[in-house]
C-alpha positions, 0 to 999 in steps of 0.5 A: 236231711242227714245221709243214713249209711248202709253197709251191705253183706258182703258187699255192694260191688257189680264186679260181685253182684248185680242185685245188691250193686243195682239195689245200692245205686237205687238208695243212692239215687234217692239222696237219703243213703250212703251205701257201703260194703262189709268187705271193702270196709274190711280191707281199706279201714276194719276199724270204722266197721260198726260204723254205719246206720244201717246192715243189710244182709245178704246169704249170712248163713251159709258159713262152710267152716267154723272159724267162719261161723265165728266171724260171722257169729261175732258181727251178728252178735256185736251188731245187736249189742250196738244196737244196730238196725238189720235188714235181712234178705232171704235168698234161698231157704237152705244153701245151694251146696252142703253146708255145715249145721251150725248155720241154723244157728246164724239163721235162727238168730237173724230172724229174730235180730233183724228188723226187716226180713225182706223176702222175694216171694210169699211162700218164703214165710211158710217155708222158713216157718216166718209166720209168728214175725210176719211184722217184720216181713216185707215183700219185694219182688227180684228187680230189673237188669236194665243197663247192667251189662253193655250191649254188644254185637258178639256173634255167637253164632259165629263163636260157635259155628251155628248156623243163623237160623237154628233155635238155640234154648240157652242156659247161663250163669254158675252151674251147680248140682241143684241148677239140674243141667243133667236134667236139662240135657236128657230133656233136650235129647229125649225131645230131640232124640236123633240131633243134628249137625250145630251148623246145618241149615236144617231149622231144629234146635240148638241147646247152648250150656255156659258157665263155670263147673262146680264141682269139677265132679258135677262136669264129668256127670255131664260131659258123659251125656254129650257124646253123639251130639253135635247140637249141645254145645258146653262152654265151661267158661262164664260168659263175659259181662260185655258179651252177655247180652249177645247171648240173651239177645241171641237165645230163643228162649232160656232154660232154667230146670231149678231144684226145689230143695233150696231155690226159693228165687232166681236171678236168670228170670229178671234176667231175661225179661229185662231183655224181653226174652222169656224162659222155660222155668220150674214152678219154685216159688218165685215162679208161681208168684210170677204165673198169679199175675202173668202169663209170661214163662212157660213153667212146669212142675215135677216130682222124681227127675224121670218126671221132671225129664218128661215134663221139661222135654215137653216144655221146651218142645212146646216152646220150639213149635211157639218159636217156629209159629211165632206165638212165643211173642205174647210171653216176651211182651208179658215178660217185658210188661211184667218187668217194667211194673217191677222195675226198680225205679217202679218200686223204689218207695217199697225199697225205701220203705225197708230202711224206714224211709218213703 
């Protein structure tokens, strides 16, 4: 059988992103495909990039200036006219960070030109009025982390001076506005509102913040809520791929207070349950769908942020007495058994399927 290749937007490598490197080496694995990426094919040989079977694309319409609307306008355009097969995933419903309005324009034409429309949760088709090409549409859910990330034994507690016994709620990965730290702060204060010091040996909890600022606005906006507090702890750095699972390891439970405006998915939520951790999320979309089948997270909705600084300040103490008491055990072994039926390899005809193959 004559390999298919696949040419993913914007690119298949892990040093970019693990989702599309982890779904590549699935295709590969099967011996059917060749996986290549947009932009690696542009530096080594631009000539040769209409040349794949198969485009699989990936946050398209999120084009910040208008030469680059263009490019991407053009690729779309000339993959339709080469008759190419598109495959679309949809990660978000609108971009994380403002982004001009002629993106609704590349969005408007995906939907039409792509053959599959992969969506990682149901309520995608209604939130991006999908219903009229539910022919297209294909569900798979967000695939495991098993063996992204090397096991390490960096001791954050020793990185960070905290004492061994403390509790410690993490939140990891690129912290933007709409991932509501602010939130998750006055949360942490409201339910713990005296602190204490990170390395006494008093077991009360620890709120560790790490990743990247974006924009360097957003980091004064919560810097500003930290002061007096010992027991918040904000790393401005990413965390390194060869210490990342110390930190999940390490966590007692992970944060993740998303927006609704645009989350539709997360990674952090596979993420965690690839290491058996569960985590304290609100109920956007690809939550709800989780809490149909498993108790697994503690989720929780809100309306305003003074209610969703109420709510999750409640979560997370509840989550606090299940560490204390140990019932925080049955949501990380669901959490594990959610993941393993979830798993790549456990759905890797669906994954096929997209590309026409099973």
């Amino acid at each position: 059988m004559q390999q298919k290749t696949i040419c993913f937007y914007p690119t298949h490598q892990k040093r970019t992103n693990h989702f599309l490197f982890n779904l590549s080496k699935l295709l590969e694995s099967s011996g059917r495909f060749k996986c290549v990426g947009y932009k690696d094919i542009q530096k080594s040989n631009p000539k040769s990039i209409f040349d794949a079977d198969i485009y699989h694309i990936n946050w398209f319409d999120q084009s910040k200036t208008f030469v680059s609307f263009l490019k991407r306008l053009y690729f779309l355009l000339m993959l339709k006219c080469k008759r190419k097969k598109i495959v679309w995933t949809i990660h978000n419903i609108v971009s994380h960070a403002k982004t001009p309005f002629y993106n609704k324009i590349l969005f408007k034409l995906l939907v039409r030109f792509s053959d599959k429309i992969h969506i990682m949760c149901k309520e995608t088709v209604e939130i991006a009025h999908l219903q009229k090409f539910s022919n297209k549409i294909q569900l798979i859910p967000h695939g495991d982390y098993y063996g992204s990330y090397p096991e390490s034994d960096f001791d954050i507690y020793a990185h960070y001076n905290i004492a061994k016994n403390k509790p410690i709620f993490l939140f990891t990965g690129a912290i933007q506005p709409y991932k509501n730290i602010e939130v998750l702060v006055q949360s942490f204060k409201k339910a713990w509102p005296e602190g204490t010091c990170k390395n006494s040996g008093e077991n009360s909890p620890l709120l560790l913040i790490c990743g990247k600022v974006e924009p360097d606005s957003y980091k004064e906006t919560i810097q500003s809520l930290l002061t007096g507090r010992d027991d918040i702890v904000f790393d401005l750095q990413f965390i390194p791929d060869e210490h990342l699972a110390a930190y999940i390891q390490s966590a007692g439970v992970l944060v993740a207070p998303y927006s609704y405006r645009s989350s539709l998915n997360s990674g952090t939520i596979p993420l965690a349950f690839s290491y058996g951790k569960t985590l304290i999320c609100s109920d956007i979309p690809c939550v709800r769908d989780i809490v149909e089948k498993s108790d697994c997270l503690y989720s929780y909705h809100y309306s305003t942020e003074e209610e969703h600084v109420d709510v999750l300040s409640k979560m997370m103490k509840r989550a606090y007495e299940d560490l204390k008491s140990g019932a925080i055990l049955e949501k990380e072994k669901s959490a594990s058994y959610y993941m393993q039926n979830n798993a790549w390899e456990a759905r890797k005809n669906e994954w096929l399927s997209l590309y026409g193959e099973a």
